[in-house]
C-alpha positions in Angstrom: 3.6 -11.6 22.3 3.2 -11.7 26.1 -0.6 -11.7 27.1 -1.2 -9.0 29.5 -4.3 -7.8 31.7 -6.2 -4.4 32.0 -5.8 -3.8 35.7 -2.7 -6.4 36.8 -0.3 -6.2 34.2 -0.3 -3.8 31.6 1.5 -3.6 28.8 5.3 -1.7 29.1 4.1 1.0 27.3 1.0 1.6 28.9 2.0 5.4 30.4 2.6 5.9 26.5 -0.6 4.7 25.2 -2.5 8.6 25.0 0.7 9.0 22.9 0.9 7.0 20.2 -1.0 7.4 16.5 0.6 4.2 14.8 1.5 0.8 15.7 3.3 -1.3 12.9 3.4 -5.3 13.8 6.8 -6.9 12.3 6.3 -9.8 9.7 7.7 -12.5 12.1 5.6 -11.3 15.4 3.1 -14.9 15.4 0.3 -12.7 17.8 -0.5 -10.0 19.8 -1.4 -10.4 23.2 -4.3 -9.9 25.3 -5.2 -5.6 26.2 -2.0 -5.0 24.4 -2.6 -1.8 23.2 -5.8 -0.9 25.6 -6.8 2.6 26.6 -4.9 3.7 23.1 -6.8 6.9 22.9 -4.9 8.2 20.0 -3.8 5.0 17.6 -6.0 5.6 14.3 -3.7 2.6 12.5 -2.6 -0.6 13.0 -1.1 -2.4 10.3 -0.7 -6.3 11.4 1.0 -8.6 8.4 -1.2 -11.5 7.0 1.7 -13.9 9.0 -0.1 -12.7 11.8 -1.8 -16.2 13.5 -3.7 -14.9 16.7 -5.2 -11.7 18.5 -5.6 -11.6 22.1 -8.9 -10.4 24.0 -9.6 -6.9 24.5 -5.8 -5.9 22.5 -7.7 -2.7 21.2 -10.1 -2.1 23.9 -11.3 1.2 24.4 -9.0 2.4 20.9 -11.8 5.6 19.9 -9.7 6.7 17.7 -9.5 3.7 15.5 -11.0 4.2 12.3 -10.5 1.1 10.3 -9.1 -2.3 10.9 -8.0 -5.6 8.5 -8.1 -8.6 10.5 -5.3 -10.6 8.0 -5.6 -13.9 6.3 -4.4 -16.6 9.0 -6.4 -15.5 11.6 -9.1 -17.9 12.6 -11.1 -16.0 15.3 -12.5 -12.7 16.8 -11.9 -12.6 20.6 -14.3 -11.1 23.5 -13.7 -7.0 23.4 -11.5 -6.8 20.8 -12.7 -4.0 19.6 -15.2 -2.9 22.3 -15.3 0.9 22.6 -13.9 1.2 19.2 -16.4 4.2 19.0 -14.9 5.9 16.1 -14.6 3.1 14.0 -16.0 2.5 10.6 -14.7 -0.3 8.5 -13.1 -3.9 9.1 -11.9 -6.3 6.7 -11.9 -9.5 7.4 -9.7 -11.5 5.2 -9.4 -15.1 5.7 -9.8 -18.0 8.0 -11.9 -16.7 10.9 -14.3 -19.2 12.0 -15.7 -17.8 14.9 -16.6 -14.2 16.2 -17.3 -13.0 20.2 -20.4 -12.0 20.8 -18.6 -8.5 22.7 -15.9 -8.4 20.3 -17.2 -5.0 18.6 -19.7 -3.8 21.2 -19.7 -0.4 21.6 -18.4 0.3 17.7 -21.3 2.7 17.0 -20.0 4.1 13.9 -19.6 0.9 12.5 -20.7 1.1 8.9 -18.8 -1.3 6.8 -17.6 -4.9 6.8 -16.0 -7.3 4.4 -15.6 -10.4 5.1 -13.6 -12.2 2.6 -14.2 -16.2 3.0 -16.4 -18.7 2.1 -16.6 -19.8 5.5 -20.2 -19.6 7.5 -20.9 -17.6 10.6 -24.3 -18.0 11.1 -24.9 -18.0 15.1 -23.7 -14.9 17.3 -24.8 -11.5 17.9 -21.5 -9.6 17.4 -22.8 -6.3 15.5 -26.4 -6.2 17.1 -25.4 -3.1 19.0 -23.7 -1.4 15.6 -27.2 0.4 14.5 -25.2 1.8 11.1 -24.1 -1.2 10.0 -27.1 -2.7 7.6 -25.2 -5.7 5.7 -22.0 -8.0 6.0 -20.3 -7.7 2.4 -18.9 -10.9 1.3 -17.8 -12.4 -1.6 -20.0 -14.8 -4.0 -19.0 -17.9 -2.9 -20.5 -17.3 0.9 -23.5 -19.4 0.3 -25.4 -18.2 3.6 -27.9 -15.4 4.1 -26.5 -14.3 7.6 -23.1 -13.5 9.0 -23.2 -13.5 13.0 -26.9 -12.3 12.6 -27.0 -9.5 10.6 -27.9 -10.1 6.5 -25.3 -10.3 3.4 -24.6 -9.1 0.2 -22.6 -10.8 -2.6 -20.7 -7.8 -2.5 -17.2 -9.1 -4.0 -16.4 -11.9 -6.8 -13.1 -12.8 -4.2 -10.3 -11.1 -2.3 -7.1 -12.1 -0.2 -3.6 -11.1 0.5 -1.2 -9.6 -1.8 1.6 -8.4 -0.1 2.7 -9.1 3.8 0.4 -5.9 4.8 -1.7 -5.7 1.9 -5.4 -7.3 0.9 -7.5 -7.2 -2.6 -11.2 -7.4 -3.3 -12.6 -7.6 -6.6 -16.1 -5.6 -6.7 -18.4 -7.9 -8.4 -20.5 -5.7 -10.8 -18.5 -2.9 -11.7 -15.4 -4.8 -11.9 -13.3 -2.1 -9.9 -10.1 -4.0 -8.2 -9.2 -2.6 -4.2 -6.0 -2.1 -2.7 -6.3 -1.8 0.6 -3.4 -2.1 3.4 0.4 -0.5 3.8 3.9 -1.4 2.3 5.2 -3.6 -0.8 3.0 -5.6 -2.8 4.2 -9.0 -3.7 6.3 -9.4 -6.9 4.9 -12.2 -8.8 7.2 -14.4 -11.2 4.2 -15.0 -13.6 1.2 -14.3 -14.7 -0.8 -17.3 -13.2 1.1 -16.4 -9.5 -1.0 -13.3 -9.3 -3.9 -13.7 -7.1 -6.9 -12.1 -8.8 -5.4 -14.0 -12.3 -8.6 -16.1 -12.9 -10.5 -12.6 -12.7 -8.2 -10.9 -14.7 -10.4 -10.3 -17.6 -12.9 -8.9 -15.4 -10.8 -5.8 -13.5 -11.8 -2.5 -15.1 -10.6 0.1 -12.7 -8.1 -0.1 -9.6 -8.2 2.2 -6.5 -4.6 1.9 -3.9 -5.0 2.9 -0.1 -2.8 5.6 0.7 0.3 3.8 2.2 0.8 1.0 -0.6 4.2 1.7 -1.4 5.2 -0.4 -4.6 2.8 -2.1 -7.4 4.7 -5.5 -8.0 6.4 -7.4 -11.3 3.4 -8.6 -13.7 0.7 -7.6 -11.1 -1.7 -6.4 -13.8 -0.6 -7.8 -17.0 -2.7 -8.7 -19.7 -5.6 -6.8 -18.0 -7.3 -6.0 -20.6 -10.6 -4.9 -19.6 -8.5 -2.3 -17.2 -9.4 1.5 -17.9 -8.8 3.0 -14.6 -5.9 3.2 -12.5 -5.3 5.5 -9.0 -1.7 5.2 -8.0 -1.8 5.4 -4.1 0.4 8.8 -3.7 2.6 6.5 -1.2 3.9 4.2 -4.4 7.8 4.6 -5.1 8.1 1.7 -7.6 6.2 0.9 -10.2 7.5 -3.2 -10.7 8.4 -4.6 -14.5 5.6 -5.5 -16.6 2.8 -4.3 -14.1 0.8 -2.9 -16.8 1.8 -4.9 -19.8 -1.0 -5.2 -22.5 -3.4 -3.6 -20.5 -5.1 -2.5 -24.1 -7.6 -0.1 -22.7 -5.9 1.5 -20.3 -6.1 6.0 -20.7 -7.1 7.2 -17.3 -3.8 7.2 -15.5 -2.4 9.7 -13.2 1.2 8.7 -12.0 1.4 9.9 -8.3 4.4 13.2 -7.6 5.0 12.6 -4.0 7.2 9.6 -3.6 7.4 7.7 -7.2 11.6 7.0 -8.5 10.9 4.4 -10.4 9.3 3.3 -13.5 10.0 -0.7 -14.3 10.9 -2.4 -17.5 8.0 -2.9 -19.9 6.0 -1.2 -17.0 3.4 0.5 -19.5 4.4 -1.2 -22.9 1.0 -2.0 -25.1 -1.1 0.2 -23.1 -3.3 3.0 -24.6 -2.0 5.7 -23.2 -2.3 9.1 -24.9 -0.5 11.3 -22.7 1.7 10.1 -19.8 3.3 12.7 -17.6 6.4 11.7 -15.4 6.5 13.5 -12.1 9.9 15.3 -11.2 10.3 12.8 -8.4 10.9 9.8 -10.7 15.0 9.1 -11.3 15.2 6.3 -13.9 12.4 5.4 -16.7 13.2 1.8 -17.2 13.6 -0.6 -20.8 10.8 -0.3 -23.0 8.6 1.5 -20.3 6.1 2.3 -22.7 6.8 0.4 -25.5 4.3 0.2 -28.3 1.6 2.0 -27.2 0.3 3.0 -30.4 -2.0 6.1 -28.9 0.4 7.8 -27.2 0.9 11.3 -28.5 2.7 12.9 -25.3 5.0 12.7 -23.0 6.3 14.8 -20.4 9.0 14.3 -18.5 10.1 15.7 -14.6 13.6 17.2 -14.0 14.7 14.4 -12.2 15.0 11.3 -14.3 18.2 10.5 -14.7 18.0 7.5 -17.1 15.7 6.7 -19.8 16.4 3.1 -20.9 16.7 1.4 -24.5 13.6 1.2 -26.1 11.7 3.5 -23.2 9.7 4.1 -26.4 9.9 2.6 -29.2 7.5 2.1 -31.6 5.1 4.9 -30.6 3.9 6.0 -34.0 1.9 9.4 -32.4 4.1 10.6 -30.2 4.4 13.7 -31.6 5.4 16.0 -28.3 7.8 15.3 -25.5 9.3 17.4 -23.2 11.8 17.4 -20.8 12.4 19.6 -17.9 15.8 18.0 -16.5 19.4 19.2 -17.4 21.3 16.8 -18.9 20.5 14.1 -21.6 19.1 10.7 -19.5 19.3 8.4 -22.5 23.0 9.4 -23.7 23.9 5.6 -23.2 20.6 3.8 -24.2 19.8 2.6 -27.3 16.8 3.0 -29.4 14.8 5.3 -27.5 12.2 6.2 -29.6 12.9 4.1 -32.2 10.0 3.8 -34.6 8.5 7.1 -33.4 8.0 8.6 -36.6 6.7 11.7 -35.9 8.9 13.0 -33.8 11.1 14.7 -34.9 12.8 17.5 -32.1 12.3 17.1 -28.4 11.4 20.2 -26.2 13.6 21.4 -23.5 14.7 24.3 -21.1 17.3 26.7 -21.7 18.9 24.7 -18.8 19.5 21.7 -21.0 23.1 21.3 -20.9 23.8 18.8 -24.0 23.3 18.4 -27.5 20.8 16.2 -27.8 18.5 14.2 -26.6 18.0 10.0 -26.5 19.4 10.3 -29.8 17.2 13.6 -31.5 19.5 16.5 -32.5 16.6 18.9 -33.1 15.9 20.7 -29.6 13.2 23.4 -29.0 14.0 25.5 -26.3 11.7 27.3 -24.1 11.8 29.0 -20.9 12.5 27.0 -17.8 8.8 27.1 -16.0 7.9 24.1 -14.0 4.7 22.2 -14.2 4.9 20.6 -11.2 6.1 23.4 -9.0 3.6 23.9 -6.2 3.4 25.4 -3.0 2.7 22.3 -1.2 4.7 20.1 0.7 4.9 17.4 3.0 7.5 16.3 5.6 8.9 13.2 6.9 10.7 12.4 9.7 11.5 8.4 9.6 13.5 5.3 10.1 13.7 3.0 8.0 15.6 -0.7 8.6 14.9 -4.1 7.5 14.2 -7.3 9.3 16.7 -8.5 12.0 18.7 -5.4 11.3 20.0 -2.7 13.9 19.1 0.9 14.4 21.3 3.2 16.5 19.7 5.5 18.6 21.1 9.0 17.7 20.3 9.6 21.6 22.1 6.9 23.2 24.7 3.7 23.0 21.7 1.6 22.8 20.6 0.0 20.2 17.4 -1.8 18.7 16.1 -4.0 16.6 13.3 -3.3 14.5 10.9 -4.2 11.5 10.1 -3.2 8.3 8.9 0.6 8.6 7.7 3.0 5.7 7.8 6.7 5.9 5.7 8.4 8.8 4.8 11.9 9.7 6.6 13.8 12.1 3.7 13.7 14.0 3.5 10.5 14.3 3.8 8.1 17.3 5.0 4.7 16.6 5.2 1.5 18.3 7.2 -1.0 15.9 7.1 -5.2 17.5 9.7 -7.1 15.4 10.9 -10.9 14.9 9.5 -12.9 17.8 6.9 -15.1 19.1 7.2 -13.5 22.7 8.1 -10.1 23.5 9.3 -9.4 27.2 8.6 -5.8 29.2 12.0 -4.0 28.3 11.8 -0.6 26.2 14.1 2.2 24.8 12.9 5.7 23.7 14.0 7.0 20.5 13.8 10.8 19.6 13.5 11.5 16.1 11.1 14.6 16.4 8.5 12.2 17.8 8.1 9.8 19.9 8.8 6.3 18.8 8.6 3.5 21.4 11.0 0.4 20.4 10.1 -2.7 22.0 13.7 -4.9 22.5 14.9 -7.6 24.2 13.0 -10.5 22.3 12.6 -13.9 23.9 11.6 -16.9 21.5 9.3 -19.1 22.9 10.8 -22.3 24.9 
């Protein structure tokens, strides 16, 4: 991205700057420039992909509405008032390679109460948080061998911690074994087990917490888990990948999230210990042998929107004495084996607007009167637009089109600034109206 200056050359969309609430940095955008985003009085989030190789000086000066920040993995240094006059923010991650860190770079951050610095590499010199009186210790993970980071005292906080998808970061909490999230977008899909990045402390991950804005949990992320009790499914999570919870023995405390969830994955929950599992009406399809062998399970209710329920979605769940079903039509009419080897059950309950004659295969229905568990007054809406790398949006406004990046859903409310594929990014904007304001930045020169 082009470097720019406070006072001689601002950014193009400096005039927009009180405006915007959310800045998204496309997976092929190499750094951001100097005061890029200065003066950004409302931006509370910026999500920068771990591609990202450099931040410019200053490039969230003056951003007091910034609450927290992860620096990503290929990063390798903090510039002078980066951050300065951050005064509202509280936590930054530091994820990888940075080997040096500006004495100004987070001067003026006087809510500054948390930072986690994920590498083994020292930073002893440097006085970048003496002016950040709430922030007491640097967290960092066990295999910092130092006492100080830029001054101020550590903690073996972490056993380790680095990317897991473009946006996304992990840390592993050392003594009570609880396995972070943190970040926006897809999580990586990993071919095997021993791709996954927290496998060597797989046996030690009891609970996992997802930062709202996580939006899928990716093929064989957790398997074989088997200390894992605890799961919280980030309410922003629309897949669910194959095999993510696979033989995770222990596993009872799971509460599948109803806002944006479709899709359950083959094997997903198979040889878990489940005892009740209840599918939100926002999930379509329940995939092969979802929950497969889970020997606890006793219930199972499931939302008026799936569609499918695949072969073996169940079999061999020896309790499973109750499931209902709050859809129409019968989801499993072409799927095999169901629940075979569910002994126990022996009729499925469903509304009196069940249309057909059976169910996955079980002729004995209950009917009961249509009344909707997960009816509820609340409700949120989205405004968004949503495109893939390289791609082109029209503007509904205009001839004129853009290219853009990767973009999950946002508020209405929301002000956007989305940077795509390119090393440098010249001056020229369009406006898009989709009941907000989102500023497109075009016209992308590769470097010569």
């Amino acid at each position: 991205m082009t470097n720019y200056s406070a006072t001689m050359e601002p950014p193009p969309w400096q005039s927009y700057c009180s405006s915007i609430e959310n800045v998204l940095i496309g997976k092929s955008v190499s750094s951001i420039g100097d005061y890029a985003f200065i003066g950004s009085s409302s931006l509370t989030l910026i999500s920068i992909p771990n591609s990202l190789v450099s931040i410019g000086q200053g490039a969230f000066y003056g951003c007091n509405s910034l609450i927290s920040i992860i620096i990503p993995v290929s990063v390798s240094s903090i510039d002078q008032n980066l951050f300065n006059g951050c005064t509202s923010l509280k936590s930054v991650t530091i994820s990888g390679s940075v080997t040096s860190v500006d004495d100004t770079a987070f001067s003026g951050c006087s809510n500054l109460s948390s930072v986690n610095y994920l590498s083994n590499k020292s930073i002893t010199n440097g006085h970048a948080f003496d002016g950040c009186s709430l922030l007491e210790k640097i967290s960092v993970t066990q295999s910092y061998s130092e006492e100080t980071f830029c001054g101020k005292q550590v903690e073996q906080l972490w056993s380790n911690g680095g990317a897991c998808g473009d946006y996304q970061i992990w840390m592993l909490h050392k003594e009570n074994g609880k396995l972070m999230i943190n970040g926006s977008g897809v999580m990586y899909d990993f071919s095997t087990t021993s791709d996954v990045p927290w496998n060597s402390n797989r046996g030690k991950i009891k609970a996992i917490t997802m930062e709202e804005g996580v939006t899928s949990i990716g093929n064989n992320a957790f398997y074989g888990c088997d200390s894992l009790s605890t799961v919280y499914i980030a309410n922003s999570v629309n897949t669910i990948g194959k095999n993510a919870f696979y033989q995770c023995y222990v596993l009872r405390d799971l509460d599948l999230p109803s806002f944006s969830l479709k899709i359950i994955g083959n094997g997903a929950f198979s040889e878990t210990g489940l005892e009740t599992i209840a599918i939100p009406n926002t999930v379509e399809s329940i995939e092969d042998n979802a929950f497969a062998l889970c020997e606890d399970l006793m219930t199972a209710i499931i939302g008026k929107s799936v569609s499918r329920i695949g072969s073996n979605a169940f079999f061999d769940c020896p309790n499973l004495i109750n499931v209902v079903y709050y859809g129409k039509t019968d989801p499993g009419e072409s799927s095999q084996g169901v629940f075979e080897g569910c002994t126990i059950l022996n009729s499925v309950n469903v509304t009196n607007n069940y249309e057909s004659e059976s169910f996955c295969g079980i002729t004995e229905l209950v009917v009961f009167d249509d009344h909707d568990p997960y009816s509820s007054s609340t409700s949120y809406s989205s405004s968004t637009i949503i495109t893939s790398d390289e791609s082109t949006h029209s503007n509904p406004d205009s001839s004129s089109s853009v290219t853009t990046s990767d973009v999950s859903t946002q508020s209405k409310q929301d002000s956007v600034i989305l940077l795509s594929s390119a090393k440098t990014i010249g001056p020229s904007i369009f406006i898009i109206l989709v009941n907000f304001v989102i500023i497109i930045v075009d016209k992308l020169v590769a470097d010569t």
